[in-house]
N, C-alpha and C positions, 0 to 999 in steps of 0.2 A: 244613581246611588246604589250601593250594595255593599252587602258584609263579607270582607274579606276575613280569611285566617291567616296571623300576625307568627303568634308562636303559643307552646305549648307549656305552662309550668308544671311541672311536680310537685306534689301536696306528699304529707306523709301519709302512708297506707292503714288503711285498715281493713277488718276482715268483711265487715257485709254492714249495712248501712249508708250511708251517705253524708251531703250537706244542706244547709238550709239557707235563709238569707244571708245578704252581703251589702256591702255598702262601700263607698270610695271619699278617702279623705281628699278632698280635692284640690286642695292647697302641695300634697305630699305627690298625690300619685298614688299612695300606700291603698290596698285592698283590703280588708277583713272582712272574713268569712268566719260562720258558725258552722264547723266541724263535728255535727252532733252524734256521727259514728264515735271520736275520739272523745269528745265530753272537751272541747277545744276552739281558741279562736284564733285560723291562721291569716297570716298576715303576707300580702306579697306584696315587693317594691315594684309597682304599674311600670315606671321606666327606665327599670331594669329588666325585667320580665321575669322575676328569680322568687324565690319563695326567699321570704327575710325571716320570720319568728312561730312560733307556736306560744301561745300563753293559754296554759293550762287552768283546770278548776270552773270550767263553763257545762256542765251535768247536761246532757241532752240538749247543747245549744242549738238556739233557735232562730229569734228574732236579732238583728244588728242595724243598727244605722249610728251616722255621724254626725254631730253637733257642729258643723264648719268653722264656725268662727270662735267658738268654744275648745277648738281643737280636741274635742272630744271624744270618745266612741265608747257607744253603749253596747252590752253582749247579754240578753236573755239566757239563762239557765234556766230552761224548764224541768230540768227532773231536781234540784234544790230549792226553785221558787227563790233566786235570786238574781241580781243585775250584778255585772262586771263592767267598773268604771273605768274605760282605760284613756290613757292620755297617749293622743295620736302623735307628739311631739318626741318623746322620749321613747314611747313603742311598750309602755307598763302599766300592770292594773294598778290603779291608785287607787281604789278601795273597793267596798263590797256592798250592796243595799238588798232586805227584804224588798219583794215584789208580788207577793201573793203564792198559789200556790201551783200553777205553773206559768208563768209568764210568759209570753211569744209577742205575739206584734208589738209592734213600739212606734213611737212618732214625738218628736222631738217642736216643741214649741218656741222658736228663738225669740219671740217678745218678754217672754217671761221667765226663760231658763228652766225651763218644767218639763218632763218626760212621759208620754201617757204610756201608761203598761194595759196591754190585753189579756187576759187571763184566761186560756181557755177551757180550764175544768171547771171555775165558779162561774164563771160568765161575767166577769167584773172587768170595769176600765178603772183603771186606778192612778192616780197623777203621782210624782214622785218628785221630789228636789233631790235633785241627783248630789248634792255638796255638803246637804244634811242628812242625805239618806232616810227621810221622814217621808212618811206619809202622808200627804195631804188633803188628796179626797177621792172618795170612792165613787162609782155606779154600779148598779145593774142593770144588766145590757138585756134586748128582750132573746137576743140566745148567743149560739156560739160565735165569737169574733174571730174574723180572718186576719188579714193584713188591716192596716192601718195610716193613716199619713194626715198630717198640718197644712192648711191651706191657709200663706198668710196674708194674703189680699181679702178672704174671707174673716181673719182670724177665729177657725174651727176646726177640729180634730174630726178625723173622718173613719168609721169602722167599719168595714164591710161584716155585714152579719148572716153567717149560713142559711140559718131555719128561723124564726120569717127571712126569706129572701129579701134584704133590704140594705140601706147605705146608711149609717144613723151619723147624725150630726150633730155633735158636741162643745158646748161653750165652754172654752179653756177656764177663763177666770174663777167660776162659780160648780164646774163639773157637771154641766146640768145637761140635756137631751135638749135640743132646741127642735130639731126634727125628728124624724123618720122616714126617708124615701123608696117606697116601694122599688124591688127590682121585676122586671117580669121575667127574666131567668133563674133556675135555681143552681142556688152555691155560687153566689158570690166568694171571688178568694182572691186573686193576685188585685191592686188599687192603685194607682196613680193621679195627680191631677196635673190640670196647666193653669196655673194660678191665675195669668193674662187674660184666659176666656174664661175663667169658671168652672169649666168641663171634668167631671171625674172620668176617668176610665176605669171600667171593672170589669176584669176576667172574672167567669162564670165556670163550675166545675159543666157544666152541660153541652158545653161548645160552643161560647160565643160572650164578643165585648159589648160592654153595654157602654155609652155615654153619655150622662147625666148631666144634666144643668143646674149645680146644686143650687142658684139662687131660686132659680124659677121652681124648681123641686119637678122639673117631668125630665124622661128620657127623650135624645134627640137621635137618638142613630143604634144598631143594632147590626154588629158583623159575624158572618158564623165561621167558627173557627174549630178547630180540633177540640177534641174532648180531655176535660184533666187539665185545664194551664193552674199552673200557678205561677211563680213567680212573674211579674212584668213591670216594665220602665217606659219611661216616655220620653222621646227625643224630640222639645222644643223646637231645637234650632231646625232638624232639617225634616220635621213634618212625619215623623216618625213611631209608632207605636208596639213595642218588640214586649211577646208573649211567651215562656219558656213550658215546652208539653215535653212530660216525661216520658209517655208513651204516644211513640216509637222512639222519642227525643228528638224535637225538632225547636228551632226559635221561626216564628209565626210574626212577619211585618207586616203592621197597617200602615197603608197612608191617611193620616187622620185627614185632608183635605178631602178626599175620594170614598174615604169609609173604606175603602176592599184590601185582600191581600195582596200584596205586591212581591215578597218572597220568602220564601222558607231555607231554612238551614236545616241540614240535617247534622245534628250533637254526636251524640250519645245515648242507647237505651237508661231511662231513672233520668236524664240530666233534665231536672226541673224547675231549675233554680242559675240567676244569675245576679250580676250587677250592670253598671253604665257610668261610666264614667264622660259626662259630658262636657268637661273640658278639653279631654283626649279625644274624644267622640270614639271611645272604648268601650267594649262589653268582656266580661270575664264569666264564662259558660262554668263553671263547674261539673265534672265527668264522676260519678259514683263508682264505676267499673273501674277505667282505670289511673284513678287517684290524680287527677291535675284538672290544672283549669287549663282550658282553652282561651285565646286575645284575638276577638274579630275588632276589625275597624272600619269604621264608616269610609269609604274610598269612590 
């Protein structure tokens, strides 16, 4: 197995700055990315290979992900502390919701149609009904929250937390902290899980994945890796663990069977940030420099 290069799209330009999370509607093909150079969330058709929309009014966007069978897609704006509701079917925001007062990570709850926002200026997880735009219920997190994600075999929200270096685990229904799992690297940041086994995966700002067993609550494995990942995805089906390091810009494969690197791409300088589209068994690299995504495929 390996990551081939597909083709290159075009993103609209900007002057200096970059992009941030992405997500893939997987029903569509469709990509969305937060454009937080632009204060934008673009949109590319996967099998097409072409840049389809820009949907403006997203303030320093940030966090994205998709509600699959909700046909949905959420858009963080962190520099207005709001969500942008867009509907993946028609390709428009259909409304707007408070989210705190900068909102970034996100993770989507599909039992209960619930949204967890991470906030990282108050340090707050905050739940949202994305259809009432209400509030529902708050946390204080014990520091700054990373990325994020829903584990629904567990049914738990899961935060990677900078400083304490830890995984904190969250009971959706009630908002409540049911754990707190020590990490023994520091800066936790890019999160994944595989529902099947349990296993979290956590990129470390220090150089390296950790993977946790969140029932049993210890660490089972430790690979070292470049320093600075953030963004990262995990590919189920073919055993696959892809990490995105901005500097130099490389994407970083584990084989989660072996624990070790198996191979490195070389991006783009800043390209720190991707998505995975694992029906296509697609990744769409995002380039900061020069303005497009890149389309590897698993071959």
């Amino acid at each position: 197995m390996t990551l081939l290069l597909y083709k290159h799209v075009s993103l609209p330009s900007h002057q200096s700055g970059g992009f941030d999370h992405a997500d893939v509607h997987i029903e569509s093909g469709r990509v969305y990315v937060a454009h937080t150079a632009t204060g934008t969330v673009e949109v590319i058709d996967g099998e097409k290979a072409k840049h389809l929309a820009t949907l403006p009014g997203c303030e320093e966007a940030s966090g994205v992900v998709c509600a699959q069978d909700e046909n949905l897609v959420f858009a963080a704006a962190r520099g207005s502390g709001k969500l942008l509701i867009i509907d993946a079917i028609r390709n428009r925001v259909l409304r707007e919701a408070k989210a705190g007062s900068a909102p970034n990570g996100l993770a989507w709850d599909s039992k209960r149609g619930r949204l967890l926002v991470a906030d990282v200026q108050d340090n707050q997880a905050r739940l949202v009904d994305p259809y009432s735009g209400e509030l529902v219920s708050a946390l204080q997190l014990a520091g700054r929250p990373r990325w994020c994600a829903y584990s629904k075999s567990k049914d738990l929200f899961l935060v990677n937390i900078r400083e304490p270096a830890g995984l904190a685990l969250l009971a959706p229904e009630k908002m409540l902290q049911k754990a707190f799992l020590p990490i023994s690297k520091a800066g936790p940041h890019g999160l994944d899980i595989d529902d099947k086994s349990g296993l979290a995966y956590v990129a470390c700002d220090v150089g390296a994945v950790v993977t946790v067993d969140i029932s049993a609550g210890h660490e089972e494995a430790v690979v070292q890796i470049g320093r600075g990942p953030d963004v990262c995805w995990l590919n189920t089906e073919k055993n696959r663990f892809y990490c995105a390091i901005g500097r130099p810009g490389v994407i970083e494969v584990i084989d989660t069977r072996k624990m070790m690197i198996v191979e490195r791409v070389s991006t783009e300088e800043g390209a720190h940030t991707f998505t995975f589209d694992r029906k296509r068994q697609s990744l769409y690299v995002f380039l900061p420099q020069s303005c497009r995504a890149s389309i590897y495929q698993e071959k």
